[in-house]
C-alpha positions in Angstrom: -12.4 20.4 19.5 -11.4 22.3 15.6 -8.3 22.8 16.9 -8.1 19.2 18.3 -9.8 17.9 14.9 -7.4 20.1 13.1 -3.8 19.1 14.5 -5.2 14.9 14.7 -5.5 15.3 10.7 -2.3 17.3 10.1 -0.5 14.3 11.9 -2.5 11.6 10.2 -1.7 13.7 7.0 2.1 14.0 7.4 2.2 10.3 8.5 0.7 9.5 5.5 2.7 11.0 3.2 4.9 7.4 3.7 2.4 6.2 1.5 2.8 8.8 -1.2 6.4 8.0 -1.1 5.0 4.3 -1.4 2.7 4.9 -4.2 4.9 7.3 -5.7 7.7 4.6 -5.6 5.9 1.3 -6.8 4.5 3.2 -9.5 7.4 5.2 -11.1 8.8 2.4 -13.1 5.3 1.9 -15.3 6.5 4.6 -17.1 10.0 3.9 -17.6 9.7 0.3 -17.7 9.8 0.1 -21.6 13.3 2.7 -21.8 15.0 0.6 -19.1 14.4 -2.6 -21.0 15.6 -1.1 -24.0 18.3 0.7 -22.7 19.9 -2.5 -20.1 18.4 -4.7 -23.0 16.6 -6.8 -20.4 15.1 -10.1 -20.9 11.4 -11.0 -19.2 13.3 -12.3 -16.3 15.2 -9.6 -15.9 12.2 -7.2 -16.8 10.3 -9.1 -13.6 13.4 -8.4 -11.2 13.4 -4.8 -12.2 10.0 -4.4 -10.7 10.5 -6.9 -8.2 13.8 -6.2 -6.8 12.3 -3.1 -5.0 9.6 -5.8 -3.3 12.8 -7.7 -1.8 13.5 -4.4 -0.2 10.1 -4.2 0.9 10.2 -7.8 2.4 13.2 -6.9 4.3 12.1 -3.5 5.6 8.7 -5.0 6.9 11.2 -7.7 8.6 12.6 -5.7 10.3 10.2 -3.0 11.0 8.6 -4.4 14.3 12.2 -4.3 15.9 12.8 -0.7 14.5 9.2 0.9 15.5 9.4 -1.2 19.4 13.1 0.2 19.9 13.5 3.5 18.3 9.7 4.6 18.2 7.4 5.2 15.5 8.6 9.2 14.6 12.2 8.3 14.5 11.4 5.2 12.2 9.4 7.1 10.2 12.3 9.5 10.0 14.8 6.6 8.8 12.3 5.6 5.9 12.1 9.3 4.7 16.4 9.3 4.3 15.9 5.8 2.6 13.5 7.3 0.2 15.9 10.1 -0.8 18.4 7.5 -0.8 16.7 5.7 -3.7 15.7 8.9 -5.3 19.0 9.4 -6.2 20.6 5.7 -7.2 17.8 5.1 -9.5 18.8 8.2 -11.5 22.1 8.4 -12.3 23.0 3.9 -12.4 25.8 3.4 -14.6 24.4 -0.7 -15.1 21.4 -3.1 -14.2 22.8 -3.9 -10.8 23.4 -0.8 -9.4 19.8 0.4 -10.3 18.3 -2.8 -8.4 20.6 -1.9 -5.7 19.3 0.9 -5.3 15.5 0.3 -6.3 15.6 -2.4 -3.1 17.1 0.4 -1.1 14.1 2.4 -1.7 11.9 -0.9 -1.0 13.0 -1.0 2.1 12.1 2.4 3.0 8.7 1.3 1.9 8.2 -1.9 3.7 9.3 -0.4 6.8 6.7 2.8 5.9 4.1 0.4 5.3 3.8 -1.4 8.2 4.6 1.6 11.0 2.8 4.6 9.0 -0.9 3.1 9.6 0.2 1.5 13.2 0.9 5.2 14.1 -2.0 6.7 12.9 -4.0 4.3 14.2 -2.3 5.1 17.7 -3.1 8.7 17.3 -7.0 8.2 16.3 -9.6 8.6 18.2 -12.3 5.6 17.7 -14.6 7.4 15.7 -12.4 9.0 13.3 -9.9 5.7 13.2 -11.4 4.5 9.9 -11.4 7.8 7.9 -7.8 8.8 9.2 -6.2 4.9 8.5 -7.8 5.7 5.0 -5.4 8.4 4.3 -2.6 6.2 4.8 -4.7 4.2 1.2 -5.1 8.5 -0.3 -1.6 9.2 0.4 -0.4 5.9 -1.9 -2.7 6.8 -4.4 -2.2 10.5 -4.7 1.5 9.0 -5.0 0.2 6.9 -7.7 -1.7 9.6 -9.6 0.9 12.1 -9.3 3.4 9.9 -10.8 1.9 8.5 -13.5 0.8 12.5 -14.8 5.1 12.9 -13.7 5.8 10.2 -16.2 3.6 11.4 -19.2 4.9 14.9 -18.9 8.0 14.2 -18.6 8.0 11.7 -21.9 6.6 14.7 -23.5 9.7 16.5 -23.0 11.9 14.7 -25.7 11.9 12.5 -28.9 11.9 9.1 -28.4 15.9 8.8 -28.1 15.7 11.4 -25.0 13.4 9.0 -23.4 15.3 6.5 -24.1 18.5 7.8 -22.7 17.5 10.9 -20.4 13.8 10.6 -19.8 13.5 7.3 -17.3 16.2 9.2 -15.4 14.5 12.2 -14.3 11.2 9.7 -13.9 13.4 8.3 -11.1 15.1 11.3 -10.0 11.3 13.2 -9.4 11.4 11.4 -6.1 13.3 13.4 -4.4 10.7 16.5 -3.7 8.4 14.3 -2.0 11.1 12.5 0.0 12.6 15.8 1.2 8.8 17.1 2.3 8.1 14.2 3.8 11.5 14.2 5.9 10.6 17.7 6.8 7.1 16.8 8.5 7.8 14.4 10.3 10.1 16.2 12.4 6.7 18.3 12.9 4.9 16.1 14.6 4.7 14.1 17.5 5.9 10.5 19.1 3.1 7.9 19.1 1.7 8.2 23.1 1.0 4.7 23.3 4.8 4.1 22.6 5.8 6.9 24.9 3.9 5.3 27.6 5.1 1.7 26.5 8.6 3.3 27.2 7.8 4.7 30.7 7.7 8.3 29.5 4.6 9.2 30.3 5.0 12.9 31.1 5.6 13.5 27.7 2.8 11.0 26.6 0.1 12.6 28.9 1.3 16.2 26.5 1.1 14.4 23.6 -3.1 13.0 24.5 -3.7 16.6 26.2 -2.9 18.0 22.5 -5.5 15.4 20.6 -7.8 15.3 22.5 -10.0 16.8 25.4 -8.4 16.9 29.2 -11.3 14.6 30.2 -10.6 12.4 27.0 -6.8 12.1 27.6 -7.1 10.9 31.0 -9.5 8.0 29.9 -7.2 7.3 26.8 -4.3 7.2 29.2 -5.8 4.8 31.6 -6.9 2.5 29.0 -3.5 2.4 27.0 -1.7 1.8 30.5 -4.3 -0.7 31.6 -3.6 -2.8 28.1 0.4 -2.4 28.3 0.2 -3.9 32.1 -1.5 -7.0 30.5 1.4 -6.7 27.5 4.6 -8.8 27.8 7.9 -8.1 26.1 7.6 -11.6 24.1 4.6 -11.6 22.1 5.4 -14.5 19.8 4.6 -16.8 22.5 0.7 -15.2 22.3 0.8 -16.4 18.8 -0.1 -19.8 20.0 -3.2 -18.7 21.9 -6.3 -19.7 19.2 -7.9 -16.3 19.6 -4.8 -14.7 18.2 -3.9 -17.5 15.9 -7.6 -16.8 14.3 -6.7 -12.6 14.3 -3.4 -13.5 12.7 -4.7 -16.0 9.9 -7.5 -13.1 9.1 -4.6 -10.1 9.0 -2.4 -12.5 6.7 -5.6 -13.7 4.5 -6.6 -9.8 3.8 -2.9 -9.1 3.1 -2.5 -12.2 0.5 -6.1 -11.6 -1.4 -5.2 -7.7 -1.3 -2.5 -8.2 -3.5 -4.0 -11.7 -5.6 -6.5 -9.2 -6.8 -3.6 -8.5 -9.8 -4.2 -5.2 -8.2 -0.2 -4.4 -8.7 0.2 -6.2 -11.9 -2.2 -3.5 -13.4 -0.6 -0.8 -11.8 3.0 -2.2 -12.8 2.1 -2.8 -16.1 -0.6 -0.6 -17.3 1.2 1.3 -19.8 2.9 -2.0 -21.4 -0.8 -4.0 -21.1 -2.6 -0.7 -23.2 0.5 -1.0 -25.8 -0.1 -4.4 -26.4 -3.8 -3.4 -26.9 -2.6 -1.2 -29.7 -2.3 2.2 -27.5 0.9 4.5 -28.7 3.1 5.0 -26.0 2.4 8.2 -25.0 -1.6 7.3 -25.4 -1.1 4.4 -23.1 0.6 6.6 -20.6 -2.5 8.9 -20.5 -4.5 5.9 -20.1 -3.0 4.8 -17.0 -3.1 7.9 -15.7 -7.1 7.8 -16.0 -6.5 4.8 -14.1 -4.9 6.6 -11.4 -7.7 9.1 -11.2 -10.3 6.5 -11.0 -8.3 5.5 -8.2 -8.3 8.6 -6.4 -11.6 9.2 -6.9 -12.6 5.9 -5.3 -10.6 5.6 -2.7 -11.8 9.3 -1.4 -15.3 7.7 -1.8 -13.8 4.9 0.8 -12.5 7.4 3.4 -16.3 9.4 3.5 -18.1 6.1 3.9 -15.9 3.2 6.1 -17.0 4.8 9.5 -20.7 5.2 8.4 -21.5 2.0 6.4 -18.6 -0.2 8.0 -15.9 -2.6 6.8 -17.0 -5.5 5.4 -20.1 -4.3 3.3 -17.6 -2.1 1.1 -15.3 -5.3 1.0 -18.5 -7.1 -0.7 -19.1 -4.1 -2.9 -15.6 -4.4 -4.0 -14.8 -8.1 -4.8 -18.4 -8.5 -6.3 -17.0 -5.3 -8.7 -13.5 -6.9 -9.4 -15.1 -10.1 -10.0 -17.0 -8.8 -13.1 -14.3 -6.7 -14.3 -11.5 -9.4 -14.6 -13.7 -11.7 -16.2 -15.2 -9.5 -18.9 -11.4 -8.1 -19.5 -10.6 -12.2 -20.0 -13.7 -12.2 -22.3 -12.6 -9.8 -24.5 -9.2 -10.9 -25.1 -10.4 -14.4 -25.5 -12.9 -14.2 -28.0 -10.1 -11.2 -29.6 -13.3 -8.4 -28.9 -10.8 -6.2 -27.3 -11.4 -2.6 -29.3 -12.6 0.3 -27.0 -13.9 -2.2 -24.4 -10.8 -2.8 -22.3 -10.5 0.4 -20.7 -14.1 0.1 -19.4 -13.5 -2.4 -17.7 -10.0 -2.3 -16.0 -11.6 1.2 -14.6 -14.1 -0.6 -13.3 -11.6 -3.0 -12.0 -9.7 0.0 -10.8 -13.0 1.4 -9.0 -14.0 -1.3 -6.9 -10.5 -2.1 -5.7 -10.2 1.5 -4.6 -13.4 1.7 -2.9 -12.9 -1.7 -1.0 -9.8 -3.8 -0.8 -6.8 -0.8 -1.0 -7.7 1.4 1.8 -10.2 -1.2 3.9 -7.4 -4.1 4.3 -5.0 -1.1 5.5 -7.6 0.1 8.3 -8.3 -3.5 9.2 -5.1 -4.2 9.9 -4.1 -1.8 11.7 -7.5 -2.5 14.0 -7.8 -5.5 14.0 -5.2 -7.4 16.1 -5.4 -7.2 20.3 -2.7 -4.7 22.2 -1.0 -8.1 22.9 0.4 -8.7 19.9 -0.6 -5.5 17.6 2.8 -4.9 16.5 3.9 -8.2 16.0 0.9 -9.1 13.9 0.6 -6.3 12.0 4.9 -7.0 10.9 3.9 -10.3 9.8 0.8 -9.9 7.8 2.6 -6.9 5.8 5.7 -9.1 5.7 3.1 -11.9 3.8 1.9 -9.0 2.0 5.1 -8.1 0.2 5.9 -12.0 -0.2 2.3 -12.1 -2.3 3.3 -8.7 -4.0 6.9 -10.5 -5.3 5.0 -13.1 -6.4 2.9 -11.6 -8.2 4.7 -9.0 -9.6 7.7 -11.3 -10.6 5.2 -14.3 -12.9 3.3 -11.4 -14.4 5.5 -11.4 -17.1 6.3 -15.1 -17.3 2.3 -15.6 -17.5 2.0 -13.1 -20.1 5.1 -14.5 -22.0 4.0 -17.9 -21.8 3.2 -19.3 -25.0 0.9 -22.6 -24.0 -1.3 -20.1 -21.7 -1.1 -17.8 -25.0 -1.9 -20.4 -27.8 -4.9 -21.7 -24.9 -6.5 -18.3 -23.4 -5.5 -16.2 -26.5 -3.8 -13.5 -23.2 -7.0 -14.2 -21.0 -5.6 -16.4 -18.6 -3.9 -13.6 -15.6 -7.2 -12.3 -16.1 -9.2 -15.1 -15.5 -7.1 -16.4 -12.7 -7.2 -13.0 -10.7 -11.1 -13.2 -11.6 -11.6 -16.1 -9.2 -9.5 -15.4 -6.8 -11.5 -11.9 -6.4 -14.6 -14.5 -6.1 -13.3 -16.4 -3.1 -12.0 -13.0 -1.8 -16.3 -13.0 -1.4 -16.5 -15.6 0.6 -13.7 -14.9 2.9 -14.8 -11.2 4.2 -18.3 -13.1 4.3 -16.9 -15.9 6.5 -13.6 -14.7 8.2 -13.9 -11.0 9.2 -15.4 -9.1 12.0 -16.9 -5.5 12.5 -14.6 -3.1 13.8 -16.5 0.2 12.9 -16.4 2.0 16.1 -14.4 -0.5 18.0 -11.6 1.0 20.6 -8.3 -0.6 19.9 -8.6 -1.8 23.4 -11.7 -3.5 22.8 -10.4 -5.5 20.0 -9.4 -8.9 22.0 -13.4 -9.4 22.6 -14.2 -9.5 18.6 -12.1 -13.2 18.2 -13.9 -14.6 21.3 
């Protein structure tokens, strides 16, 4: 069973590292955000679509990333995502103007939409039951680490120059630093193996049956294989017409609710703009770099915390931990730029902010949905809730600025009022785990069409 244990986490692991690429990707531009703008002399619009432009490409690789998992498979989709990645590592780099580098930047979104909706799906595939939780989680790790890692990229690499390199030079090779972890992750994926529930979706089941004899126990692969077979004979080719049953209409609406509050938290509107909301705290540059970069570590930490405990204390109770957490945070961080008490409290705060959405809603809403919907319309479901997901994530990440900017919400909420909002929408976040979601610790994916009845 080591062995077994073993090769199910190295697959899980080099799945994962799509989400790396994802964190590493979202998060690049925090740090170069401020040289672009100068350099491209941007206006908040334009500032916005920097950032957001990658999320179009994100919308449009989760569009289409049902149709690309279903008829190529997961490995060689995964494959595709890992040459868009490199793709993007390059553009971003070396643009001559504005357009070509949001050309590019939705290049690489699309790699990530496309990463984000078939890397869990496949791990999920791959899991055993009891392990399903913990390994999904990576998928969560793996954008994080990406996170973490390129936030510490971006401070060392604005340590390399004066302010003029930076300006000129040093956003470039912030960009550019893509490339080793889109080359790696290329690499493993052609180690490992083809999802066996696709496999056997696909009629090849001899190498399916090689593929379960590898993960698990002879005894164990024979059950696994009669129960994926057993749920693709009750499968059919259209799904979307199982959308209008009311048991799947109720697993969809739950996938697409954790998808929007996952990213109404203001969760990426921190991560986005952490270094430009510590400058206009009164951080240096290079000081506010370092202080998203605790940020990140906070969110490493956390998250880690997530993957020991979501198979022992379950789903929803580290949901409630979390939005109670976020709750708090956002509306002390309000407080204290209302009443203009901001000094050393902020970072407090937006750490404990960080914590609780690392512990709860970024790795939990991942494993939930890749559990969560029945074999009948799993992939279907799953392509739509992260397709709603990237629509939330434009939104937000596009009016951050224009909120910040605004000068009525400024002259009203002295700055509080993003924080303020995001505060009660962690609140009904509360009420909707409480309400809305089911227990899937130690469900079978099979098993998942009884939760909704």
């Amino acid at each position: 069973m080591d062995k077994n244990k073993n090769y199910i986490l190295f697959i899980a692991l080099s799945a994962a590292l799509g989400g790396l690429l994802f964190g590493y990707d979202t998060a690049v531009i925090s740090g170069a955000i401020g040289n672009l703008t100068e350099y491209f002399q941007l206006n908040p619009v334009e500032i916005g679509w920097a950032i957001s432009s990658a999320l179009v490409g994100c919308l449009i690789g989760a569009f289409f990333s049902d149709y690309l998992s279903n008829r190529l498979g997961r490995k060689t989709t995964m494959i595709i995502t890992a040459i868009l990645f490199i793709l993007n590592s390059i553009g971003t780099a070396l643009p001559n103007s504005f357009t070509m580098f949001v050309i590019f930047r939705i290049v690489g979104g699309i790699g990530v939409g496309i990463a984000s909706m078939v890397v869990p799906m496949y791990i999920a595939e791959i899991a055993p039951p009891k392990r399903r939780g913990a390994l999904v989680g990576n998928y969560q790790l793996a954008i994080v680490i990406g996170i973490v890692v390129v936030y510490f990229v971006n401070y060392f690499i604005a340590l390399q120059g004066d302010a003029q390199w930076n300006l000129t030079i040093g956003w470039r090779w912030m960009f550019g630093s893509e490339i080793i972890p889109s080359v790696l992750y290329l690499v493993f994926i052609f180690l490992i193996p083809e999802s066996p529930r696709w496999l056997l979706q696909k009629g090849k089941s001899t190498e399916a049956i090689a593929v379960l004899q590898k993960i698990n126990t002879d005894e164990d692969a024979v059950q696994v294989q009669t129960e994926i077979e057993n749920s693709l004979n009750q499968e059919d080719k259209n799904q979307w017409k199982y959308l209008a049953n009311p048991l799947f209409k109720k697993a969809l609406f739950v996938g697409v609710g954790l998808s929007i509050l996952q990213q109404l938290t203001g969760i990426n509107a921190i991560l986005y703009y952490a270094p430009e909301i510590f400058k206009s705290l009164g951080s240096a540059a290079d000081t506010s770099l370092l202080e998203t970069s605790i940020l990140g570590v906070v969110n490493l930490i956390f998250t880690l915390l997530a993957i020991k405990w979501v198979d022992k204390m379950g789903r929803k109770p580290l949901l409630y931990i979390g939005s109670i957490g976020m709750t708090i945070a956002l509306a002390a961080v309000g407080s204290f730029l209302y009443y203009d008490a901001v000094g050393n409290w902020v970072l407090p705060f937006l750490l404990l902010f960080m914590a609780s959405f690392s512990i709860s809603w970024g790795p939990i809403v991942w494993v939930l949905l890749s559990e969560i919907f029945p074999n009948k319309i799993r992939s279907l479901a799953l392509a739509i809730s992260v397709f709603i997901q990237w629509v939330a994530n434009f939104v937000v990440t596009q009016f951050f600025p224009t909120l910040v900017e605004n000068q009525w919400l400024n002259d009203t909420f002295n700055g509080a009022f993003p924080f303020y909002l995001f505060s009660v929408i962690c609140l009904f976040s509360l009420f909707f785990v409480w309400k809305k979601i089911p227990e899937t610790k130690n469900k079978t994916l099979e098993q998942m069409e009884t939760l909704w009845k």
